[in-house]
C-alpha positions in Angstrom: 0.0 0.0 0.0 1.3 3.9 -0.7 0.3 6.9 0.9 -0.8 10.3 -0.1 -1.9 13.3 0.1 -3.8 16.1 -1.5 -2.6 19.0 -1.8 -3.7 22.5 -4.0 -0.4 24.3 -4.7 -2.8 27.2 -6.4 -3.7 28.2 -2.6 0.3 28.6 -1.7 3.1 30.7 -2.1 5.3 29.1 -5.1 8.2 29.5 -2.7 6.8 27.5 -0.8 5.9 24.2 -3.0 9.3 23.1 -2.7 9.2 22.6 0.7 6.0 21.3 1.1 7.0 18.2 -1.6 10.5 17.5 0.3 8.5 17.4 3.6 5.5 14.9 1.8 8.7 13.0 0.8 10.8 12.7 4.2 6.6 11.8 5.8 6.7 8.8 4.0 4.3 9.8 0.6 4.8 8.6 -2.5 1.6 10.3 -4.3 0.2 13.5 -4.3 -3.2 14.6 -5.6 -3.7 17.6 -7.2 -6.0 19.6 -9.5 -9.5 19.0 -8.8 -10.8 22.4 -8.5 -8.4 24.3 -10.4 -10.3 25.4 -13.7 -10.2 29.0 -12.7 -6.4 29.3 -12.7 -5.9 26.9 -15.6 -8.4 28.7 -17.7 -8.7 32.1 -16.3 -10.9 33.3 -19.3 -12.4 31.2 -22.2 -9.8 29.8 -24.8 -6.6 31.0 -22.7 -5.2 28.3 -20.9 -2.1 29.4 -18.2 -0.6 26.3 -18.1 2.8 27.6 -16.5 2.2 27.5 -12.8 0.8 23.9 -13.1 3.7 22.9 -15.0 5.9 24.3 -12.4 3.7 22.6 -9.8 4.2 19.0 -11.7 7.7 19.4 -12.0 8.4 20.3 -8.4 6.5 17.6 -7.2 8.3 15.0 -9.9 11.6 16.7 -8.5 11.4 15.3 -5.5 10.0 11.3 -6.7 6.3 12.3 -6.0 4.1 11.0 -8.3 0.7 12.5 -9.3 -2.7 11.8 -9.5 -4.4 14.6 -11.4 -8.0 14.9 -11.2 -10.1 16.8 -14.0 -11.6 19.8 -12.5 -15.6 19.4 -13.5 -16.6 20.0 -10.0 -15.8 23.7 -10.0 -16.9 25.5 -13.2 -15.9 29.1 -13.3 -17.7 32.0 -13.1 -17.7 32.9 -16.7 -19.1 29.7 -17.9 -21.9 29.8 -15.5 -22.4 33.1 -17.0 -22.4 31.5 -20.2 -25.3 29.3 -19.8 -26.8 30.2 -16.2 -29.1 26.8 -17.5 -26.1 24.5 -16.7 -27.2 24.5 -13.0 -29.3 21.8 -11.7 -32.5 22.3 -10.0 -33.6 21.2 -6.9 -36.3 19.0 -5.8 -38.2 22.1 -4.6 -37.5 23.7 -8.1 -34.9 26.5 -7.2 -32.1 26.7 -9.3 -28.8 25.9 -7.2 -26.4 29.1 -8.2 -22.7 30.1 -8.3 -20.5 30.4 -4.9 -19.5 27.3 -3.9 -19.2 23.7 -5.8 -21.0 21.2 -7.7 -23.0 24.1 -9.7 -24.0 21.9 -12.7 -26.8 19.3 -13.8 -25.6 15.9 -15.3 -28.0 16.4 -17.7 -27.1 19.7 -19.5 -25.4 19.2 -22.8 -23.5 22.3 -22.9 -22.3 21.6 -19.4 -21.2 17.8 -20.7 -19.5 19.3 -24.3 -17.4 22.0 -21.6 -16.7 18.9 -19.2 -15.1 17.0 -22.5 -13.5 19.7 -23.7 -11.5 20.7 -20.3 -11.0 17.3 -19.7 -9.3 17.0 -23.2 -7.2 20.0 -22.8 -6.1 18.6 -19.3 -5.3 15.1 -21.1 -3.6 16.3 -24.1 -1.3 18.8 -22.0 -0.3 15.9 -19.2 -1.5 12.6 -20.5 2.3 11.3 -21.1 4.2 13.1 -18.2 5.9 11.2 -16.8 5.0 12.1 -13.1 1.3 11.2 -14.0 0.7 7.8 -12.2 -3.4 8.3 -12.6 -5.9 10.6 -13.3 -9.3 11.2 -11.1 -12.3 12.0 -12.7 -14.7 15.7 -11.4 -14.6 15.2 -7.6 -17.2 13.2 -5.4 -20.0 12.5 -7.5 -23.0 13.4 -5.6 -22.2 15.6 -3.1 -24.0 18.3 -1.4 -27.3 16.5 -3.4 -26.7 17.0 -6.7 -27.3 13.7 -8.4 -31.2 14.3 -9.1 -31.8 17.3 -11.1 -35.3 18.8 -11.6 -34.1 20.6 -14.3 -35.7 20.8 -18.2 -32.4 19.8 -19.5 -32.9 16.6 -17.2 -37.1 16.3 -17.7 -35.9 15.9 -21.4 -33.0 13.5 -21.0 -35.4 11.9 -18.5 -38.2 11.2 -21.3 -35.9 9.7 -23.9 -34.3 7.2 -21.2 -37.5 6.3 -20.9 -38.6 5.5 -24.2 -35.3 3.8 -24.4 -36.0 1.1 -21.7 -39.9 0.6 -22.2 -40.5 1.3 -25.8 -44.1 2.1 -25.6 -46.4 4.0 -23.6 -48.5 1.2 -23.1 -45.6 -0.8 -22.1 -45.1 1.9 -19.3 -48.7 2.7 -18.3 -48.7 -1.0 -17.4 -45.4 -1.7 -15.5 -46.2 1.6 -13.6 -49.7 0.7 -12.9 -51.3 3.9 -14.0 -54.7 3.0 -14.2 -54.5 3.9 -10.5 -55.6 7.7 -9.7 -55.5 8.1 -13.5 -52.1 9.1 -13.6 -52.0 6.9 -17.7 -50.1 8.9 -20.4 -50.3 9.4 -24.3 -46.9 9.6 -24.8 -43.8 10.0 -23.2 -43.2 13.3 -23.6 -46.4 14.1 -21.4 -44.3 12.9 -18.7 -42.9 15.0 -15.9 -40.4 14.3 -13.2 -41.9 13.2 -9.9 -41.1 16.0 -8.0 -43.9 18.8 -7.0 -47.0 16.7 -7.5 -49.6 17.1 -5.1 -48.6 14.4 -2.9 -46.8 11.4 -3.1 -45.6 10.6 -6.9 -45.8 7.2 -7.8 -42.8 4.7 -6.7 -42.6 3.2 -9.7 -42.1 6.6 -11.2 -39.6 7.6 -8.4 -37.2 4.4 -9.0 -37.0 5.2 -12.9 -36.1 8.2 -12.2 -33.5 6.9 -9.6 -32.1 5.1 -11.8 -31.7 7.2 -14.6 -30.2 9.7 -12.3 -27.2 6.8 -11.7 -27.4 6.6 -15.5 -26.8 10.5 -15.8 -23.5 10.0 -13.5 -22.4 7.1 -15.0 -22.1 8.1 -18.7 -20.9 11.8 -17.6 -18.2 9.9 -16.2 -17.4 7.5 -19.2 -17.5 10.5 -21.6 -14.0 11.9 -19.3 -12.8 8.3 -19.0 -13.0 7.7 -23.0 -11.0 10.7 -23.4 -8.4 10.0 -20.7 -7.9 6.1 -21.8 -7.2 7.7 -25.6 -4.7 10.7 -24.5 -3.0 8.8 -21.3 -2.8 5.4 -21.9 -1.6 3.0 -19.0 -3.0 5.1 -16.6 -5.0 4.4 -13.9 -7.9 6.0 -13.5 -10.3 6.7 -10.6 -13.3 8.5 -8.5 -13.7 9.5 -5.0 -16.9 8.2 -3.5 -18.5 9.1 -0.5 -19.3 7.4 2.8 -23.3 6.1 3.4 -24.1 7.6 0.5 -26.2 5.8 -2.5 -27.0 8.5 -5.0 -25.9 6.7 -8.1 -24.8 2.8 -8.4 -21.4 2.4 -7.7 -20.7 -1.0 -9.4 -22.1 1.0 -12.6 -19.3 4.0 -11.9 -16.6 1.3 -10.9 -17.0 -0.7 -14.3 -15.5 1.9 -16.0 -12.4 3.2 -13.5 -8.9 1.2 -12.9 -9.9 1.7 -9.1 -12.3 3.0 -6.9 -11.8 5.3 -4.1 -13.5 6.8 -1.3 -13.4 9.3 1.0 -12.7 8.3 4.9 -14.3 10.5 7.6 -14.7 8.4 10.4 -15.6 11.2 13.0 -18.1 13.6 10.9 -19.5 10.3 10.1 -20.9 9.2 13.3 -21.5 12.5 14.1 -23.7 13.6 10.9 -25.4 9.5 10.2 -28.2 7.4 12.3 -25.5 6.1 15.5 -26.8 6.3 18.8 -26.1 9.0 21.4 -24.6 6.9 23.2 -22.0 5.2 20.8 -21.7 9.2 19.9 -20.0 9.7 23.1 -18.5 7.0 23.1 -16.5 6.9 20.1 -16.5 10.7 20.0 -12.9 10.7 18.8 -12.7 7.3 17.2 -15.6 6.7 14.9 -18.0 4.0 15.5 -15.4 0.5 14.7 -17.8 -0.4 11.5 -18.1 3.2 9.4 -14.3 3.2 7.9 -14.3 -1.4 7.7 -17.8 -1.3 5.6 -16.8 1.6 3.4 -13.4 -0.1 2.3 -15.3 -3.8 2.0 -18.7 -2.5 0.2 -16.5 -0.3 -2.5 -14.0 -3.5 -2.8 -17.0 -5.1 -4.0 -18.4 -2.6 -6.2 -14.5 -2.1 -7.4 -13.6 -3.4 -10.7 -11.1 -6.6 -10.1 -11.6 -5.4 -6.1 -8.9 -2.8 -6.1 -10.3 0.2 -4.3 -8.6 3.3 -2.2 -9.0 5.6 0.0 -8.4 8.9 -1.7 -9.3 11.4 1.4 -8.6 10.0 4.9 -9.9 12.5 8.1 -6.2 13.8 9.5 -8.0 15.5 12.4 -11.2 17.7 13.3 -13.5 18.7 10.2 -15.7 21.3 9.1 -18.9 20.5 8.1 -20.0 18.1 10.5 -22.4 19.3 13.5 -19.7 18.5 16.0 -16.1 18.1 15.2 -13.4 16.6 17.6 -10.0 15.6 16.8 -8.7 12.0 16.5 -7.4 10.3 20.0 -4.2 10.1 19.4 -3.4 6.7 17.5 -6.0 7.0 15.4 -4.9 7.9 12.3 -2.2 5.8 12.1 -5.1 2.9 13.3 -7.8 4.1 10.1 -4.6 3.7 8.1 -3.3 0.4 8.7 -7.3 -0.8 8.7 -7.7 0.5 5.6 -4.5 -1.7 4.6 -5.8 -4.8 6.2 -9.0 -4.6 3.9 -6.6 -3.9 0.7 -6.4 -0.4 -0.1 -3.6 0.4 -2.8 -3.2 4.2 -1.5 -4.5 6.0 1.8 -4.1 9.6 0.5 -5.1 12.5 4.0 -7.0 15.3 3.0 -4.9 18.0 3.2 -1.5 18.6 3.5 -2.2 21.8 5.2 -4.6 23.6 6.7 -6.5 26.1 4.3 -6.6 30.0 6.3 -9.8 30.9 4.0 -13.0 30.1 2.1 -14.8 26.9 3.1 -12.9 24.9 4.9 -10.9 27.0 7.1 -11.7 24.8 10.1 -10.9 21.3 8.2 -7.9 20.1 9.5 -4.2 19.1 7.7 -1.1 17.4 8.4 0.3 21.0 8.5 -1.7 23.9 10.5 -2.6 27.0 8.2 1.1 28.1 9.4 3.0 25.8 8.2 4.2 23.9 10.9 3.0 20.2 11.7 -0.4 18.9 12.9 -0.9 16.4 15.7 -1.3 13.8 12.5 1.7 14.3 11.1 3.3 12.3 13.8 1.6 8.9 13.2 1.4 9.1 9.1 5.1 8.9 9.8 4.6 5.8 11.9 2.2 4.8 9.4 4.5 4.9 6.8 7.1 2.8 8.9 4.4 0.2 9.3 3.0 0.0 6.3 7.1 -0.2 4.9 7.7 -3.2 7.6 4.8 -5.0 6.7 5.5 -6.3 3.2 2.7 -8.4 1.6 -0.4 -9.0 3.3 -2.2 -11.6 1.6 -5.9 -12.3 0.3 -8.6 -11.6 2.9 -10.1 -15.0 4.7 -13.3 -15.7 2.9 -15.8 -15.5 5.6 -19.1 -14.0 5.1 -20.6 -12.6 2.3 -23.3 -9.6 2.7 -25.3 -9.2 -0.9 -26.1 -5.4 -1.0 -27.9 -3.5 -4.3 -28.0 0.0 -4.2 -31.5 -0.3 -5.6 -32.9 -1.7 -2.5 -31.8 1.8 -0.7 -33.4 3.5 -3.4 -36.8 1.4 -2.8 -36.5 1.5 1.0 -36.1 5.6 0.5 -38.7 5.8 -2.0 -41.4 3.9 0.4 -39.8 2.9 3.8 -43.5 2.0 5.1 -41.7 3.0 8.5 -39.6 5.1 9.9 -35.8 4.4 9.8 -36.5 1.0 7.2 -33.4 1.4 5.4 -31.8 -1.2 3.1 -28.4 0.2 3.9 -28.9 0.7 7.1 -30.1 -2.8 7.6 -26.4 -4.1 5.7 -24.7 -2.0 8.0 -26.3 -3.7 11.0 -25.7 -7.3 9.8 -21.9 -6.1 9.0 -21.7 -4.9 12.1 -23.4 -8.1 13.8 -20.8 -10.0 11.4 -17.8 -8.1 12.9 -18.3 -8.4 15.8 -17.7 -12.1 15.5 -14.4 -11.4 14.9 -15.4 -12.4 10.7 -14.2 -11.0 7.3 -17.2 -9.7 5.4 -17.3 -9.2 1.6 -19.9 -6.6 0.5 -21.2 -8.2 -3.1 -23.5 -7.4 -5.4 -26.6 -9.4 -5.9 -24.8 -11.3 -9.3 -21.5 -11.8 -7.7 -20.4 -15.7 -7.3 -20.9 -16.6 -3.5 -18.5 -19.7 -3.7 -16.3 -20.1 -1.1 -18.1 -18.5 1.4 -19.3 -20.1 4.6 -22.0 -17.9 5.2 -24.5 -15.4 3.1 -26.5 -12.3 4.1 -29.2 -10.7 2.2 -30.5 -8.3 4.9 -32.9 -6.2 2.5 -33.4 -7.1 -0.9 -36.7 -5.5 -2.4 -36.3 -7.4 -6.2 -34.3 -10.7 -6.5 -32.6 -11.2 -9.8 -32.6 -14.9 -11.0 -28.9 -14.9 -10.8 -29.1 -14.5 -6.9 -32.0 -16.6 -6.3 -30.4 -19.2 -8.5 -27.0 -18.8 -6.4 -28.7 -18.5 -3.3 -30.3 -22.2 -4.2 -27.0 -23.9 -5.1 -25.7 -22.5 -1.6 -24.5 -25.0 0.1 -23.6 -23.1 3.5 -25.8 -20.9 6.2 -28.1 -18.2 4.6 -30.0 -15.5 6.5 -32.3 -13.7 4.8 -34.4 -9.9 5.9 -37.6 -8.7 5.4 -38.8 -7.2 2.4 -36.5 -9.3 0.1 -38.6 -10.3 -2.9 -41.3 -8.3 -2.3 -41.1 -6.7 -5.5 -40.8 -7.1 -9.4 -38.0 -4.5 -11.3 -41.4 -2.2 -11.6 -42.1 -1.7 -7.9 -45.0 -4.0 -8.2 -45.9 -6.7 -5.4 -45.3 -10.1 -7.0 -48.3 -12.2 -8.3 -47.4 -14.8 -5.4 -46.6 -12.6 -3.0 -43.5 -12.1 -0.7 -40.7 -13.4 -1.0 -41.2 -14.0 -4.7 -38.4 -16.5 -6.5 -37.3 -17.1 -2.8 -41.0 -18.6 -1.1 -39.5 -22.5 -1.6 -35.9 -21.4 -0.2 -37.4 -19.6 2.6 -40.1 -22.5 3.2 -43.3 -20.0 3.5 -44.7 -16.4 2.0 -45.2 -13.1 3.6 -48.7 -12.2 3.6 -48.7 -9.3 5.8 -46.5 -7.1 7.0 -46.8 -4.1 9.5 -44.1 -1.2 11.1 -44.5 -0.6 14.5 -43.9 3.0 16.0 -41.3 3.5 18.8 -42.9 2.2 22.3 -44.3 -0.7 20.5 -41.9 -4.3 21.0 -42.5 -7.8 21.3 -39.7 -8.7 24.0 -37.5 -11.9 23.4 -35.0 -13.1 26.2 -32.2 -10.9 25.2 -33.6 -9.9 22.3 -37.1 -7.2 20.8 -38.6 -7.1 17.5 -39.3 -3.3 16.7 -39.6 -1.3 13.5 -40.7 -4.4 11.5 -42.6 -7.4 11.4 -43.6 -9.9 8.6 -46.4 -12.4 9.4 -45.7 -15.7 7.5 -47.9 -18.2 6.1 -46.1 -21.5 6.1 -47.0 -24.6 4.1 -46.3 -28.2 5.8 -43.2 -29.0 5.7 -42.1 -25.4 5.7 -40.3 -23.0 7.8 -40.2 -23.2 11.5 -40.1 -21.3 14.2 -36.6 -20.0 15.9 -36.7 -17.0 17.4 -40.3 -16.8 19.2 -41.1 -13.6 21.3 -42.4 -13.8 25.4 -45.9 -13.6 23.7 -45.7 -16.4 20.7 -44.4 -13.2 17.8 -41.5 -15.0 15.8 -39.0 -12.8 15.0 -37.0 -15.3 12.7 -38.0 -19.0 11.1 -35.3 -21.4 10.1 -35.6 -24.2 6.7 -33.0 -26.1 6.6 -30.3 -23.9 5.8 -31.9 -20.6 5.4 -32.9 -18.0 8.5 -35.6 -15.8 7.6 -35.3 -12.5 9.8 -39.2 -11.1 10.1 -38.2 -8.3 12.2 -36.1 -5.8 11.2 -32.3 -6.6 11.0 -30.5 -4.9 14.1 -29.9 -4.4 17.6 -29.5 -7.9 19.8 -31.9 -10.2 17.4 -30.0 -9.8 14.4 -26.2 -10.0 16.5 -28.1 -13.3 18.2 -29.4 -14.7 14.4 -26.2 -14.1 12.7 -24.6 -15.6 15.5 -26.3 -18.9 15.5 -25.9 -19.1 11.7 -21.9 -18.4 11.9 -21.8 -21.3 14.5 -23.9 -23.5 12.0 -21.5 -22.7 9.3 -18.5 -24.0 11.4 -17.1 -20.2 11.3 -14.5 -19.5 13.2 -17.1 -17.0 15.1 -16.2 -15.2 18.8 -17.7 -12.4 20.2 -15.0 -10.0 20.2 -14.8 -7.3 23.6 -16.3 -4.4 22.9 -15.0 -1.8 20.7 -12.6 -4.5 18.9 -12.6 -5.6 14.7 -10.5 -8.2 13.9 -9.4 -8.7 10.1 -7.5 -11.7 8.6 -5.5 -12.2 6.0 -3.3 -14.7 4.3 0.3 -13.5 6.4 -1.2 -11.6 9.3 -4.0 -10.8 11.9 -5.1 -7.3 12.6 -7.0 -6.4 15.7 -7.9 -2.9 16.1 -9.0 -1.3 19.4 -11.1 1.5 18.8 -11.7 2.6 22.4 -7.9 1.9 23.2 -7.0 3.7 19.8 -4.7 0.9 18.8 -3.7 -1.5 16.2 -2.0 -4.3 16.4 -1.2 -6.9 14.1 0.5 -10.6 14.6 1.6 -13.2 11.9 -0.8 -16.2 10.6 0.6 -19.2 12.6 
């Protein structure tokens, strides 16, 4: 694994870049990633290009054995081409158009937006595509962020139609997969059709999830267009993205199919603080992150990663800016996230920044340097880091464990009708991860058509449609399966199957769901050690089927077994799904332990890493 770090030499003194690439060097960093929001200075005015000062920049950098991963700088458009085509904004859900001043001021969508993206992203390419301190390129700059994905723009209400008439063909075709005979929503033609924001009330779902998905689609082939260009005018490059963390926007097996790797950005702290954690594991890893957020990250984009290689192209150095609360690191962990993040088989940990900006934005986000130059509390351990990470050598392949099936549809589905509050699809992976972990077990994030041999255990924990290719693997499985609510429930359409819940998985499961209710906060059905709350499906069960496991104090089954399969009818988390996935990881002959609390172990071919988050410490051991 190398390390990194970004670092925008167009916010410095040019006395000073010489410094700051002999002190990356003597840190321990061997890549440095620069660029990303630079179109301003590279193209001050339309047509003239100042190349000089990034040339200079490169060639300090290269001076001193650095290499560079440039990123093309689509997610800052200048001033003067918004006020080219003040239409290249996107619009947001309430119809507003989202204006100059900050970042990510453009719709995915606009065709002018996507000829200007090409054509910067050529220039860029044509100018550095065989330098030789070019070691990979990124693409714009975390897709996504700030809520820009959807567009309610006209430039994306016409894109919108022709996808449309591109995956159903008809208007028949559609009225029918969408149901629209109900509230008489049927259309003539597809350019009647609007997008489903600002209707009176509730759009319909079926309506919401194409437009979900074409959203994806939007990212996806805005990215491809920079990637063609960058595979034609730097070949042997690698090239990557910078995804987020709990955040589903667009698909990112789609996005990873056309990128060398995939990276992500690491923010353990304004994490935990900002998502759905408790207030009590808020306090209590305050300064450490919650031991899950940075482990499912680096395995759920190893799984969406073409040929699994994946990164971390931002890693939290210390306090941030944008979160509602933001403490600094306990000491020992930065070096910890780092040498976690090499345990799951990251290729580059890369810190966000190398020092501290003193304006704009992010004045309060924390470097390896403060805003005077002199070192940050993280500097210390990237240098032990780097020691590590040098002593370390080869790690080996990850121990097949466990294998979690997540789709990024099913969040999509779960946000688009969640029946109750908090239903999430992802948040239901992350609690079976977490359940998994705290086993002590290796987890592979998959996608839904990904082979699951090997494996001694499989966890679908939400699952709205079921392809054939995972009911079909999920058949031939010969190990432990446990299986959450809501999987099957639904054809590609949003439409309840003909035979009910759980669809192509009633014979695997041994019965059908034929009612299912959320129950408000207050309202549990108390097991020994265990509640069902949220959730419950009610299953009808033909002889020979499914049986009971998991039976409440007043007869409510929270789980039935068949054979090898676990159905969970609650919903996945807290004690009932830590106890279900526990049973089924001693079933499966895993080499399952509950771990003490706070500690992630992770196993690899040469050595064993246990990392204390409470303690702040890592420690690793060789395979016997």
């Amino acid at each position: 694994m190398q390390l990194g770090v970004c670092y925008y030499p167009e916010h410095w003194p040019e006395d000073r870049w010489p410094i700051d690439a002999r002190e990356m060097a003597e840190t321990g960093l061997s890549l440095v990633r620069i660029g990303e929001f630079a179109w301003s200075r590279i193209e001050p005015e339309p047509g003239r290009f100042d190349w000089a000062w990034l040339d200079r920049a490169i060639e300090v950098l290269h001076a001193e054995g650095l290499r560079i991963i440039l990123g093309t700088p689509t997610a800052t458009p200048p001033k003067w081409l918004y006020n080219q085509m003040p239409d290249m904004a996107a619009l947001g859900r309430d119809g507003k158009a989202r204006k100059f001043g900050s970042r990510r001021h453009y719709c995915f969508s606009h065709r002018g937006y996507r000829e200007q993206a090409a054509r910067i992203t050529s220039a860029m390419a044509e100018r550095y595509g065989s330098h030789p301190a070019i070691a990979a390129w990124q693409t714009d700059n975390e897709y996504g962020c700030h809520d820009t994905v959807q567009s309610f723009s006209p430039a994306a209400r016409d894109a919108f139609r022709l996808w449309l008439a591109a995956r159903y063909t008809s208007i028949d075709a559609l009225n029918q997969a969408w149901g629209n005979v109900f509230w008489s929503m049927e259309y003539r033609s597809f350019d009647e059709i609007d997008l489903p924001n600002l209707t009176v009330t509730e759009a319909n779902p079926a309506h919401w999830l194409a437009f979900r998905r074409f959203s994806s689609d939007q990212v996806i082939s805005f990215n491809r267009a920079q990637v063609d260009i960058l595979r034609e005018s730097s070949p042997d490059r690698d090239i990557t993205h910078n995804a987020m963390g709990f955040y589903t926007g667009y698909d990112h097996h789609d996005l990873a199919a056309d990128l060398d790797v995939l990276g992500w950005d690491s923010y353990p702290l304004g994490f935990l603080e900002m998502f759905r954690f408790s207030e009590e594991d808020k306090c209590r890893y305050a300064r450490q992150g919650h031991p899950d957020i940075a482990a499912f990250h680096h395995d759920l984009y190893r799984g969406c990663a073409k040929h699994g290689r994946w990164s971390v192209l931002e890693q939290q150095p210390g306090p941030v800016n944008w979160a509602r609360h933001n403490p600094a690191p306990l000491r020992g962990m930065v070096r910890l996230w780092t040498l976690e993040a090499m345990a799951h088989g990251a290729e580059l940990v890369s810190y966000f920044r190398w020092r501290q900006s003193p304006k704009a934005q992010e004045q309060m986000h924390a470097g390896l340097l403060r805003p005077d130059g002199e070192p940050a509390p993280a500097l210390t351990e990237v240098k032990e880091a780097a020691a590590n990470v040098a002593e370390l050598g080869p790690l080996g392949a990850g121990t097949k464990h466990a294998a979690l099936v997540f789709s990024y549809t099913s969040e999509w589905m779960t946000q688009i009708q969640p029946q109750g509050e908090g239903c999430s699809a992802l948040w239901a992976a992350f609690n079976c991860y977490s359940a998994l972990r705290k086993l002590g077990l290796n987890v592979d994030i998959v996608a839904p058509d990904a082979s699951l041999d090997g494996y001694g255990l499989v966890v679908v924990p939400c699952s709205p449609i079921v392809p054939d290719a995972l009911a079909k693997s999920l058949e031939n499985f010969g190990g432990q399966i446990v299986i959450g609510p809501r999987s099957g429930s639904r054809d590609e359409d949003f439409a309840i199957p003909p035979t009910l819940a759980p669809g192509k998985l009633e014979t695997l499961i041994g019965g059908k769901v034929t009612l299912s209710e959320t129950l408000r906060p207050g309202v549990v059905y108390q097991g020994d050690d265990w509640e069902v709350a949220g959730w419950l499906d009610r299953l009808e069960r033909p002889q020979g089927g499914a049986t009971p496991e998991l039976t409440a104090n007043d007869g409510t089954v929270a789980s039935w077994r068949n054979a090898n399969v676990r159905y969970c009818a609650a919903w996945p988390e807290g004690a009932l799904i830590d106890r279900l996935i526990e049973k089924a990881a001693i079933d499966g002959a895993l080499p399952a332990a509950r771990l003490p609390e706070g500690t992630r172990r992770r196993s690899c071919k040469n050595y064993i890493f246990e990392f204390d988050y409470l303690a702040a410490v890592a420690s690793i051991k060789p395979q016997i």
